[in-house]
C-alpha positions in Angstrom: -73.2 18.2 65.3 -74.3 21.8 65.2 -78.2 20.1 65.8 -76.8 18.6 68.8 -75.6 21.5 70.4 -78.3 23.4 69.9 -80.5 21.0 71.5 -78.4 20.6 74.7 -80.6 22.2 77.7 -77.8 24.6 78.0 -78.1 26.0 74.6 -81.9 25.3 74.0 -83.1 27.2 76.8 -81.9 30.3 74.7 -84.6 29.3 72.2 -87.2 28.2 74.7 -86.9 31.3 76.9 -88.5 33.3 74.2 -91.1 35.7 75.7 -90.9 34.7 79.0 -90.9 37.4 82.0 -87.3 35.6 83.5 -85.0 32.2 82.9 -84.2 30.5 86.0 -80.6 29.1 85.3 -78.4 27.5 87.6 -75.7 26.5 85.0 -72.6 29.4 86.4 -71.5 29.6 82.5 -74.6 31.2 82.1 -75.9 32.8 84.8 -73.2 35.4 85.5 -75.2 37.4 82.7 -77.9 39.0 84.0 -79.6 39.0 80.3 -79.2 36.6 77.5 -80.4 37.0 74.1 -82.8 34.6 72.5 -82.4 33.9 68.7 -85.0 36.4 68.0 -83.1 38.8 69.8 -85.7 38.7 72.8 -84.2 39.7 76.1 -84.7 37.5 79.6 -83.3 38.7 82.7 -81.3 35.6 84.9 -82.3 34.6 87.7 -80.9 31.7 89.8 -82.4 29.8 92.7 -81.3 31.7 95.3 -83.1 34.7 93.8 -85.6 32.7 93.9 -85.5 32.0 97.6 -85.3 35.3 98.5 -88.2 36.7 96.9 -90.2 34.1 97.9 -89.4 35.3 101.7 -89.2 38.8 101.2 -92.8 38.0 99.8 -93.6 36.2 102.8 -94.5 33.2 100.2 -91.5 30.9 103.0 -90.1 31.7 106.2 -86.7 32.5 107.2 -86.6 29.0 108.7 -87.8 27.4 105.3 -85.2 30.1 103.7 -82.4 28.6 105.7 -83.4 24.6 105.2 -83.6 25.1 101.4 -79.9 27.1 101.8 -79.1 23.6 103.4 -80.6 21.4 101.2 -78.9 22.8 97.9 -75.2 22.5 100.2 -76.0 18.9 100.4 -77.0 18.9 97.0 -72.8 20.0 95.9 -74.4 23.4 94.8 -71.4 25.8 94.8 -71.3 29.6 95.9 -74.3 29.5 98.1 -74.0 32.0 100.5 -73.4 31.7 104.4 -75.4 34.4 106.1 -73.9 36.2 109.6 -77.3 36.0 110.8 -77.9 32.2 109.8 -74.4 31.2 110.5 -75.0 32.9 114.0 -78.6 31.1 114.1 -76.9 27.6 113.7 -74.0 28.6 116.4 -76.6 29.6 119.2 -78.4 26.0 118.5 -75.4 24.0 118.7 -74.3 22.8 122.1 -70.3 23.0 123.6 -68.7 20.0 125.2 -65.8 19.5 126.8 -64.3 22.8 125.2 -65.6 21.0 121.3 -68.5 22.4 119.4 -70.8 19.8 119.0 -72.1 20.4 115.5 -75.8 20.3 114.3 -76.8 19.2 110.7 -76.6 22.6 109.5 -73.1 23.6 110.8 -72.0 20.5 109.7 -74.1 20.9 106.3 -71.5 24.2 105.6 -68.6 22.4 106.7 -68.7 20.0 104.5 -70.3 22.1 101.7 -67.4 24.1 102.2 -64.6 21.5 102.1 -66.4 19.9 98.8 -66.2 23.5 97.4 -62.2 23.4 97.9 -61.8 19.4 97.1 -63.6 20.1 94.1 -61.1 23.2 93.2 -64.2 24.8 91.9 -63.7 28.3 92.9 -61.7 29.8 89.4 -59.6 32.9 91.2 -59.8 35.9 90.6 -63.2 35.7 88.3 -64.9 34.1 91.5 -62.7 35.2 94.1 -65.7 37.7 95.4 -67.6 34.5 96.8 -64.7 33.3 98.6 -64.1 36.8 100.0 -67.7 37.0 101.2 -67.5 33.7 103.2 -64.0 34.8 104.7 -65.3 37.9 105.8 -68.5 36.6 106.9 -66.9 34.2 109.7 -64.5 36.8 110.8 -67.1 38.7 111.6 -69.1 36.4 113.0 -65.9 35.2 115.2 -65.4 38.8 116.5 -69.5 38.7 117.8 -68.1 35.8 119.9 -66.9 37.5 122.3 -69.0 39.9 124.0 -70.2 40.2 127.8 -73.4 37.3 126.9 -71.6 34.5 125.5 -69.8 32.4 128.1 -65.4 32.0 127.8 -66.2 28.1 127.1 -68.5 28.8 124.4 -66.7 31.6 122.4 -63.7 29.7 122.1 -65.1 26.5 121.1 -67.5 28.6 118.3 -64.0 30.4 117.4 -62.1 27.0 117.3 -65.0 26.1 114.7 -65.3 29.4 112.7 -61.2 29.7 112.2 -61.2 26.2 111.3 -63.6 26.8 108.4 -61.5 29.6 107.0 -57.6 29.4 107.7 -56.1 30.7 105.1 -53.9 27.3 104.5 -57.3 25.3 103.7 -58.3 27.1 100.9 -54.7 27.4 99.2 -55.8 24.7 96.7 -58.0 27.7 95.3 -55.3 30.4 94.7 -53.5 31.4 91.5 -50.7 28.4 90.5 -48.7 31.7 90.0 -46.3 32.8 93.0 -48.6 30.4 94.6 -46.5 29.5 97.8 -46.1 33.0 98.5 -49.7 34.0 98.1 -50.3 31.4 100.6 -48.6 32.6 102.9 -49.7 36.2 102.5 -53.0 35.6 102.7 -52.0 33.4 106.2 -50.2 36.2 107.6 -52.9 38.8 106.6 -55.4 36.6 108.4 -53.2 36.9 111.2 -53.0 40.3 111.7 -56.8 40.8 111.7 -57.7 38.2 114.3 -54.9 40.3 116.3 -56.9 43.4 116.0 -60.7 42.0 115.5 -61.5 42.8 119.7 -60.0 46.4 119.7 -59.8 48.9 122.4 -63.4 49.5 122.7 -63.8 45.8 124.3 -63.3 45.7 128.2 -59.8 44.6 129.8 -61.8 41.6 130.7 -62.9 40.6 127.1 -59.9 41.1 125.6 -58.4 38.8 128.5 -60.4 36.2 127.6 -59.9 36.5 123.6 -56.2 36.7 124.2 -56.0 33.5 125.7 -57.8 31.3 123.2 -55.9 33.3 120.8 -52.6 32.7 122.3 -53.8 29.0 122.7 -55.5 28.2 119.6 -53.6 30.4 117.0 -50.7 32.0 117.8 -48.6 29.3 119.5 -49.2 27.1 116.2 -47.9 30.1 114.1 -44.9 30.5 116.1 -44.3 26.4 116.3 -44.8 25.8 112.7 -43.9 29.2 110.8 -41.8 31.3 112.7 -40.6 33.5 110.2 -44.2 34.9 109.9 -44.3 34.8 113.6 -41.6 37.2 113.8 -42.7 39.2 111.0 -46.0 39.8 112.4 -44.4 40.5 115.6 -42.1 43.3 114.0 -45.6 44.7 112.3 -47.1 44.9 116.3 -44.1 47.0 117.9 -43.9 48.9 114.5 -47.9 49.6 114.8 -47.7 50.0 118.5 -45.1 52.5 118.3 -46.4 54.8 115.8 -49.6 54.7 117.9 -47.5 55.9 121.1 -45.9 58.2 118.8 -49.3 59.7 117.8 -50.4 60.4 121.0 -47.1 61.8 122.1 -47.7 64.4 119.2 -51.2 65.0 119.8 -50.9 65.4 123.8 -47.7 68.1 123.1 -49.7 70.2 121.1 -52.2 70.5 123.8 -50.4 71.7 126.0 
């Protein structure tokens, strides 16, 4: 039994990785070290393939564009926590085409929407020890849905890209992947927290005209849903606008009576 083990590729690279500059491992049991220990007490620094990938194109050994293909390549392959890029993700938007108000997606959008809905089928994602992937990707797309709306990207085509980006990442989706613990009510945290930052995401330093626009496809796309289907977090976030809009007003106030 013990010979067994040992010789499992999982255990037997520990052994074969003697005296070698790096081990390339894949496996995530393994490669969240960033140095195992051979039996002869040699020490390898992990690396994984997307370490790989990178060096190879900061080395100008691949493109960006081979970069990105290999990226979609090991999403069709089931690999889990590959990143999503703001700069690829917003590569892949640009190519894509809108249609009647629908984002017509390319292979490699619709590479990380199905690498992503494998990823929370699979209920691979262990919370909170991987919870920083998950965080990455959220943050990524909201960021990437904020660059949406600026003066060069067409009404039509911001709010079909939005319609795409939110559907990727509502917070409701990925409830499979949160703690069994409390877990209706960390659901719906994290819903209403999502909520509140699509509400601010275009701020004041947007033109009236912007903000216009993204109001509408948010009234339209979000927040008549919330209101329909949950309005106690409807009125919640409501209270949390008047509350926040009148502390602002009160600021001013305060500031502007000093002054004088």
């Amino acid at each position: 039994m013990e010979y067994d083990l040992i010789s499992h590729p999982s255990f037997s690279i520990m052994h074969d990785g003697e005296n070698k500059d790096c081990l390339l491992i894949d496996d995530r049991y393994l490669n969240h070290h960033l140095i195992l220990e051979g039996r002869n007490g040699t020490k390898s620094p992990v690396i994984t393939s997307l370490d790989l990938l990178a060096r190879w194109e900061e080395s100008g050994v691949i493109t960006n564009d081979q970069h990105c293909n290999a990226l979609t390549v090991l999403r069709r392959s089931c690999y889990i926590f590959i990143p999503v890029g703001g700069a690829e993700l917003q590569r892949y938007l640009d190519r894509a085409s809108v249609r009647d108000g629908i984002l017509q997606e390319n292979a490699e959008l619709r590479a990380i929407r199905e690498y992503l809905l494998k990823v929370r089928m699979a209920n691979a994602i262990k919370v909170p020890q991987e919870a920083a992937w998950l965080e990455d990707v959220l943050s990524t797309f909201m960021s990437i849905l904020k660059a949406q709306w600026s003066h060069h990207v067409a009404e039509e085509v911001a709010s079909a890209r939005s319609d795409w980006l939110w559907q990727q990442i509502e917070a409701l989706h990925w409830a499979s992947v949160l703690p069994g613990d409390s877990f209706f009510a960390n659901v719906m945290q994290q819903y209403k927290m999502q909520h509140m930052a699509l509400i601010v995401i275009v701020n004041d330093h947007a033109s009236k005209n912007l903000r216009e626009k993204y109001w509408r496809w948010l009234e339209r796309r979000v927040i008549s849903k919330l209101k329909e289907e949950y309005p106690e977090i409807y009125e919640e976030i409501l209270g949390w606008c008047a509350k926040t809009v009148l502390e602002i007003a009160s600021r001013d106030y305060n500031g502007d009576s000093k002054n004088e």
